[in-house]
matplotlib code that plots the C-alpha trace (Angstrom):
import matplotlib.pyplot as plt

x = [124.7, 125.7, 121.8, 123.3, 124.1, 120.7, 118.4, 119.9, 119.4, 116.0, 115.4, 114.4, 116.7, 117.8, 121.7, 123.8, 125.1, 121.4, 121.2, 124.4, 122.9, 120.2, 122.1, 124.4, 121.0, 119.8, 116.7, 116.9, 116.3, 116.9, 114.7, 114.3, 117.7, 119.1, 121.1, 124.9, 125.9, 127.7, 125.2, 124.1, 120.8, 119.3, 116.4, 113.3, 115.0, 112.5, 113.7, 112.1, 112.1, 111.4, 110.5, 109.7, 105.6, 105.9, 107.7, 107.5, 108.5, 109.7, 110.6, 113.4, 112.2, 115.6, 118.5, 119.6, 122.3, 122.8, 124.3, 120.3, 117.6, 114.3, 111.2, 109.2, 110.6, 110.7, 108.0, 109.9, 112.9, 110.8, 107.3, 105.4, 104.3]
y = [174.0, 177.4, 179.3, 179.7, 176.1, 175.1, 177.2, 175.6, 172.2, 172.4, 173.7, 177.2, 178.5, 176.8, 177.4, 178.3, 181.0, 182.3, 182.2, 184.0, 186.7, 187.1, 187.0, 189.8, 191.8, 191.8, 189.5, 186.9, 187.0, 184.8, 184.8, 188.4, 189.6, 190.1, 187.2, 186.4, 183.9, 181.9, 182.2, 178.6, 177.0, 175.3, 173.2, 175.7, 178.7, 180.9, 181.8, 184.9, 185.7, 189.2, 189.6, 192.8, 191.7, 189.7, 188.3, 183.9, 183.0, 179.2, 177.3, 174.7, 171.3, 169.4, 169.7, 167.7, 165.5, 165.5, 168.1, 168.2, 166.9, 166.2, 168.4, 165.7, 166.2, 169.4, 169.5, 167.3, 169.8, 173.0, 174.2, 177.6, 179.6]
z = [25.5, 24.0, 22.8, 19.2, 19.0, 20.8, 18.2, 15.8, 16.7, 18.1, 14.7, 15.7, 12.5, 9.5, 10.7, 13.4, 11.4, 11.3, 15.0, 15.4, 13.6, 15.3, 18.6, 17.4, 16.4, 19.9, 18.5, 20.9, 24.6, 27.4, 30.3, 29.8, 28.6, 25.1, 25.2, 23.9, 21.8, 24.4, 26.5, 28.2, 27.7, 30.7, 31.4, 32.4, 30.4, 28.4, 24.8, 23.2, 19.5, 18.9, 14.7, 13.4, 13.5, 16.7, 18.8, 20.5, 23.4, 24.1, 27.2, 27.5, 28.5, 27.7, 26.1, 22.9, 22.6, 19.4, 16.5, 14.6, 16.0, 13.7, 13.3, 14.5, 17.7, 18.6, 21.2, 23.1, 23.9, 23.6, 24.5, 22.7, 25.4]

ax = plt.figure().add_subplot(projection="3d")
ax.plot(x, y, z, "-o")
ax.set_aspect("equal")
plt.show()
């Protein structure tokens, strides 16, 4: 699954078009690299958001199936390291 696509339905941003964004900024980092759009998300990845007070880091623990997926189950398909 393509990292714009899996932020989105992981709920990490409100829309793909958000992740995009933030993948063109150089925001978004996978396993320690500024990350590209289409980009693959594995199982065991680590995600890092880097705001301008902050930055989260997330690992991958599946992989939806699905376009959305709800809030409720987010922890099942990422972890908050």
């Amino acid at each position: 699954m393509r990292i714009d696509k899996f932020l989105n339905s992981v709920n990490l941003t409100k829309r793909r078009s958000v992740a995009q964004d933030m993948i063109k900024n150089g925001v978004v980092e996978l396993n320690g690299k500024v990350a590209k759009a289409s980009k693959d998300v594995n199982v065991g990845d680590r995600i890092t958001l880097n705001y301008l007070n902050g930055s989260k880091s997330y690992e991958v623990l599946a992989l939806p199936l699905t376009k959305s997926t709800p809030k409720s189950e987010q922890d099942k398909y990422i972890k908050e390291l």
